[in-house]
N, C-alpha and C positions, 0 to 999 in steps of 0.2 A: 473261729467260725461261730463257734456256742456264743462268744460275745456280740459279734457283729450282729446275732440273729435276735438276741436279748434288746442291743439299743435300739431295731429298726422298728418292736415289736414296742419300744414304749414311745418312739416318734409316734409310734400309727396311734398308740391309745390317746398321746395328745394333739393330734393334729385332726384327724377325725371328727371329733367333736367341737374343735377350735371350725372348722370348713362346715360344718352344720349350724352352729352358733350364727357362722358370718350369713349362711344363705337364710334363717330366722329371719337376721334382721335384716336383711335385703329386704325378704319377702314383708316385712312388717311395717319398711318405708315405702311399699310402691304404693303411688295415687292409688285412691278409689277407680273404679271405673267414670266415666263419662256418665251423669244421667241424660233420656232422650228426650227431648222436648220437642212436639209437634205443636207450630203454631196455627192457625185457624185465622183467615180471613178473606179478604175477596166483597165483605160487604160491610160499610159501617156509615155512621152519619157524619165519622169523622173521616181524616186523613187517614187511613188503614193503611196504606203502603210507607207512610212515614212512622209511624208509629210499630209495624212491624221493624222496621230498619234498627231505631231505636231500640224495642227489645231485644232485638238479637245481638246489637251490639251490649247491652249490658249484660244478658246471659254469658256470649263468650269470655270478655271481656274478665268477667272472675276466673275461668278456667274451669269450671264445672259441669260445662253442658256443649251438649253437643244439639245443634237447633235445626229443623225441617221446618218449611211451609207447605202449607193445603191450603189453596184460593180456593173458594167457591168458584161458579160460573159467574161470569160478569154479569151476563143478560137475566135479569128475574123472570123474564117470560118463557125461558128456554128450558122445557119440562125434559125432555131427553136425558140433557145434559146435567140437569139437578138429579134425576133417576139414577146417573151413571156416577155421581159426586161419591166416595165412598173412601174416605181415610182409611190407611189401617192402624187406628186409636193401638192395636193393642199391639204393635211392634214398638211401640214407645212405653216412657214409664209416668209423662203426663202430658198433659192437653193443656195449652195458655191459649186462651180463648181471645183472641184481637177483633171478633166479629160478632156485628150489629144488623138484625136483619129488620129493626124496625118494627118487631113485634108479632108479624107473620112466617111462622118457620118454611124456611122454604125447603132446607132436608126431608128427603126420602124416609118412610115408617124404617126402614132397615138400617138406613145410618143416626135417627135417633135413637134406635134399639140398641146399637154398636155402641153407642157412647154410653150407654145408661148401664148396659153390661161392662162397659172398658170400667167405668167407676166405683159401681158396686162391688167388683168383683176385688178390687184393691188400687186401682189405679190413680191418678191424681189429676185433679183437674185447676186451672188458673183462671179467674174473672177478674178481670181490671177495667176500670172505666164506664167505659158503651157497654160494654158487652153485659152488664147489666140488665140493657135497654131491652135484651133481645130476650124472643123468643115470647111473648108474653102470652103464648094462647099453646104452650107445651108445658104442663103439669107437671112432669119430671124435670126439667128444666127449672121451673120457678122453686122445686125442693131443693135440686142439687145446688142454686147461689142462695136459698132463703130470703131474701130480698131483693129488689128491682124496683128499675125507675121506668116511667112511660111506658111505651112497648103494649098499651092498650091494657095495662092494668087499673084495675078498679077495687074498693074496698071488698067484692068478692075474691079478690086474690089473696086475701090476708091482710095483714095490720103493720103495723111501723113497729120498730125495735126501738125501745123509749131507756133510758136511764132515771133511773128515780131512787132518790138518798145512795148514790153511786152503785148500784143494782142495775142489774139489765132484763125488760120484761117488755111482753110486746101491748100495741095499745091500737086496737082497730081503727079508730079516727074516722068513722063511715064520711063521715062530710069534710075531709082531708084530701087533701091531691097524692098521686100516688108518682112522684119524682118530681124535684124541682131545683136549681141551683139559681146564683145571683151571678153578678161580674166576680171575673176571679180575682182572688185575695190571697196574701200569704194566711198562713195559721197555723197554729199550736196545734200538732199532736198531743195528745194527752194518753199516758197506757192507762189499763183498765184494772191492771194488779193484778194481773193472770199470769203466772208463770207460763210459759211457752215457750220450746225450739225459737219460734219465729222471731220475739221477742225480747229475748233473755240477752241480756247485757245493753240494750237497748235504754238510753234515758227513757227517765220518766216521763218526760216534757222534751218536744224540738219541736222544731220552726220549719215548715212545710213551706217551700219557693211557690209564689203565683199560681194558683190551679181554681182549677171548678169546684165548688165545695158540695158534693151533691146531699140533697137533705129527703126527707119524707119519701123514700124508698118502701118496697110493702111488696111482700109476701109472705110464704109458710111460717118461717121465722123457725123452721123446723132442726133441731141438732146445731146450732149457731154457736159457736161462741164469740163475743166480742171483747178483741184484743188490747183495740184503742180507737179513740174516738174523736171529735173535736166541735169545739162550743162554735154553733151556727150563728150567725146574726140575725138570717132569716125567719128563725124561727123560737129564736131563743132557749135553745137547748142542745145537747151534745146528739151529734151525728154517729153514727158507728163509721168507721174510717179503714178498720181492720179486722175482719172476721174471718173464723176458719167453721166449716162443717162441716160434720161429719156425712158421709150418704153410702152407706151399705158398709162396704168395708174400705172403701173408699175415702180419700183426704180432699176439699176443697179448701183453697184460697183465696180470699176474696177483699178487691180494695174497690172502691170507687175514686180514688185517685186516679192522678195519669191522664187529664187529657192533655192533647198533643193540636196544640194552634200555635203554640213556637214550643220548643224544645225548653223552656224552664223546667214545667213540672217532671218533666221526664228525666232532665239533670240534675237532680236536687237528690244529693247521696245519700237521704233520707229513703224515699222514692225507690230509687235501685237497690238499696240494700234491703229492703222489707221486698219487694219483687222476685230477688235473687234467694234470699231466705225461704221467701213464702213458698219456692217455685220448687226447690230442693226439698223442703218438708212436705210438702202436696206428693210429690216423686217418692220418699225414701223413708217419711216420716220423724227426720232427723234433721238436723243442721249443720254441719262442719265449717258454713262459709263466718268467718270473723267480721265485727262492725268497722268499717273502715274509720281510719283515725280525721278524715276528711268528715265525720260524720255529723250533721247541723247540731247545735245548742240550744236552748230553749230561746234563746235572743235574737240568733243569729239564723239567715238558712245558709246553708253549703253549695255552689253549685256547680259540677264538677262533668266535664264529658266522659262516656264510660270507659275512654281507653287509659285516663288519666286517674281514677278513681284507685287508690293502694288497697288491692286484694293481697290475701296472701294463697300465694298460687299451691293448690291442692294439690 
């Protein structure tokens, strides 16, 4: 008996710690959680409801996000219904902004209020494209992207982000247009030498598929950093192409990339991985998603639909 109760008694001291060991490393393989991402649209000068479609399918599409929409009301005249418009920003962990209101905010004081607290407070916000365009007569809005196209902006909005001896510094331009793009063209990303989540393993140089190249954007230029950027024809000098700012304790991400008149730009595995990147560090402050081996070259672009694009699943 004395023996029996000896062996059971050193089973337990190695098996014990053997079934904690195992449940460690269980617990230290499960996925992260899901980040949430609320999208925003209902208004834009472009195709919003395709271009929504396309972001959600590249957000899922990695395995890292879990995606909602919030449309505006359709009707701009419909005062009730913009009153009652009221996301809840802060059940999510960011806001990808798909909507262009043309430069007249049409949100209620309490749901601009909502965003500018969802941000500051730590949360994360995404601008891609139009969304730019909007909002141009909302002050917190023009800090929170730091620069914008159109949208009734004027050299009292701020000044252009200019690059000079590979330096990034702003440059008012008073007698400068404040947004403007040419026909679309492929082009060379260029990074900027900044280490960053967003961009870290990322060439130095790739080849951006057919898109709008938007140039002389202007605002606060407030907390920016620029990531990468690319040589304009229009104007003969590097555009910012990929900015992150800071706004309170809050992360934005911000491309003027991505418009959507046929699905290249938006396929171009360039494109969805700086998207997917950007969306996840705006969210969490981090990056975990890997650059797909699909990923363009500086010669070549990549262009890839988002179901077909090799993530590695989280």
């Amino acid at each position: 008996m004395l023996r029996a109760t000896a062996i059971c008694a050193l089973a337990a001291l190695v098996l014990v710690p053997l079934a904690l060991a195992c449940q460690d490393d269980g617990a230290a393989a499960a996925p992260p959680a899901k980040v949430k991402v609320l999208i925003l649209d209902g208004q834009n000068n472009h195709d919003w409801k395709k271009t929504t479609m396309e972001t959600k399918a590249t957000l899922l599409a990695c395995g890292r996000f879990e995606v909602d929409v919030a449309s505006t009301p359709a009707d701009r005249g419909a005062a009730e219904e913009w009153a009652a418009w009221k996301p809840a920003f802060s059940d999510y962990d960011v806001v990808f902004s798909n909507y262009n209101d043309g430069g007249r905010c049409l949100w209620s004081e309490e749901t601009k209020q909502a965003l500018v607290d969802f941000v500051k407070g730590g949360g994360g916000l995404v601008i891609v494209h139009a969304a730019n365009n909007s909002s141009g007569d909302w002050p917190e809005y023009n800090k929170m992207i730091a620069v914008g196209g159109w949208g009734g902006r004027t050299p009292q909005h701020g000044s252009h982000l200019r690059r000079v001896d590979g330096e990034w510094t702003t440059d008012p331009a008073p007698t400068e247009r404040s947004g403007s793009h040419g026909p679309q063209i492929e082009f060379v990303v260029e990074g900027a030498g900044v280490i960053h989540p967003v961009t870290n393993g990322l060439p130095s140089r790739w080849m951006h598929a057919k898109d709008e190249m938007y140039d002389s954007l202007r605002g606060p230029c407030e907390n920016v950093t620029v990531l990468a950027s690319a040589h304009c024809p229009r104007t003969d000098r590097h555009e910012p192409m990929i900015m992150t700012i800071a706004y309170g304790e809050g992360r934005v991400f911000h491309t003027p990339m991505g418009h959507v008149g046929n699905t290249t730009p938006v396929h171009c595995v360039g494109f969805q991985t700086i998207v997917a990147r950007g969306t996840e560090w705006a969210a969490t402050g981090e990056v975990t998603l890997p650059v797909p081996p699909e990923f363009p070259t500086a010669e070549a672009t990549s262009i890839v639909a988002p179901a077909a694009v090799t993530w590695r699943r989280p």
